[in-house]
C-alpha positions, 0 to 999 in steps of 0.5 A, a space after each residue: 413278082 411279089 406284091 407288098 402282101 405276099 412279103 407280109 405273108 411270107 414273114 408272118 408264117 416264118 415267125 409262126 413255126 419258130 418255137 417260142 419257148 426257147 430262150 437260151 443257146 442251150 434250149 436252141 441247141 437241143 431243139 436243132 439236135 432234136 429236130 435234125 435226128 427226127 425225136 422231138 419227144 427227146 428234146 429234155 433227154 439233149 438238154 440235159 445233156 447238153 447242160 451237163 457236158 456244155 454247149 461247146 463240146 455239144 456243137 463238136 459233136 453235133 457237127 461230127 454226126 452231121 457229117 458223118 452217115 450213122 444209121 441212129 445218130 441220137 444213139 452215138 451222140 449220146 455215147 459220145 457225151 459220156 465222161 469217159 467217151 469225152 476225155 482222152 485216156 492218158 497213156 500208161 508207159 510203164 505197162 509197156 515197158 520191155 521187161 529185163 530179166 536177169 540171168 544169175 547163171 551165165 551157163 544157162 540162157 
């Protein structure tokens, strides 16, 4: 068992590997993302991408790359905040639709 020290020391050397300059969700989600996919040094690229697209669309992606078993998730994250990857593009039903010809002269087909 641990004596009342041992709790002490334990406690003290967890509140030393937390990083004191983060200071908001975003900051906290950039750090996690750059920790998790092993680019710390790519910390400002997640953040500002995270500012960008937000925080909430953000964790969805995060959440789908931690599951998923891609071989470079920074790449795929990164491909997946783009605007046009982010929106789902709206169907076009007149470029489907079956065209009519009409035939003036009965006798030919």
């Amino acid at each position: 068992m641990d004596g009342i020290q041992g709790i002490i020391k334990k406690q003290t050397e967890k509140k030393k590997e937390t990083n004191t300059h983060i200071h908001s969700e975003a900051h906290f989600l950039a750090d996690e993302i750059s920790t998790a996919f092993d680019e710390k040094r790519l910390f400002g690229m997640y953040l500002g991408i995270i500012k960008r697209i937000g925080v909430d669309r953000a964790k969805q992606i995060f959440s789908e790359l931690k599951e998923s078993n891609v071989k470079s998730p920074g790449r795929l994250f990164v491909w997946k905040s783009k605007p046009e990857n982010n929106i789902p593009k709206k169907f076009d039903q007149d470029k489907f639709k079956p065209k009519v010809i009409i035939n003036d002269n009965p006798t030919k087909y």
